[in-house]
C-alpha positions, -999 to +999 in steps of 0.1 A: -610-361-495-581-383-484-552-370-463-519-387-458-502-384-422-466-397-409-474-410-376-446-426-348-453-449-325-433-461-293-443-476-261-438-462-224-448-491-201-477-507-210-487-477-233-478-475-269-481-440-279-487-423-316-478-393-326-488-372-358-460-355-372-476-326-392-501-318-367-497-316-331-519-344-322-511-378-301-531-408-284-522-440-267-534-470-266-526-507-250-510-519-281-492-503-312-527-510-333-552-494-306-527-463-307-529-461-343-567-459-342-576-436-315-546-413-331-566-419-366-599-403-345-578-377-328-566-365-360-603-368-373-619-350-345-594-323-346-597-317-380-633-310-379-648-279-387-658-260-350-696-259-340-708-223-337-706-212-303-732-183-290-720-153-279-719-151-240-737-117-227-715-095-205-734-078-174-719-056-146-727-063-113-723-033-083-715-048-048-707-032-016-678-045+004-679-040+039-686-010+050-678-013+086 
C-alpha cells in the first residue's frame, strides 16, 4: 500500500531539514535531496508495526541502611 505525505523542507546552516506534516516526524540532511530521503526512512521506520517486547519481571529487594 502507497501513502501520500506533505513534507517541508528549509535549510538552517548547512542543514536542510524535512518535515512531515501529518505525522510528527523530521530528518536532515546536507542537501534538500538527502533530507527528503532520510525523512522518507523516518516516516518508514516509524510507521512500522512494534517488535514484541518481553515482559520485564519485577523482584523486591530488602536492604538494611545503616544501622549505626
Amino acid at each position: 500500500m502507497k501513502r501520500t505525505f506533505t513534507a517541508t523542507v528549509w535549510q538552517e546552516g548547512d542543514w536542510y531539514i524535512a518535515q512531515a506534516l501529518e505525522l510528527d516526524v523530521a530528518s536532515q540532511g546536507l542537501s534538500e535531496e538527502e533530507a527528503l530521503a532520510n525523512l522518507r526512512e523516518a516516516i518508514e521506520l516509524s510507521l512500522e508495526s512494534p517488535m514484541p517486547v518481553p515482559e520485564p519481571k519485577i523482584r523486591r529487594i530488602e536492604i538494611e541502611i545503616g544501622a549505626a
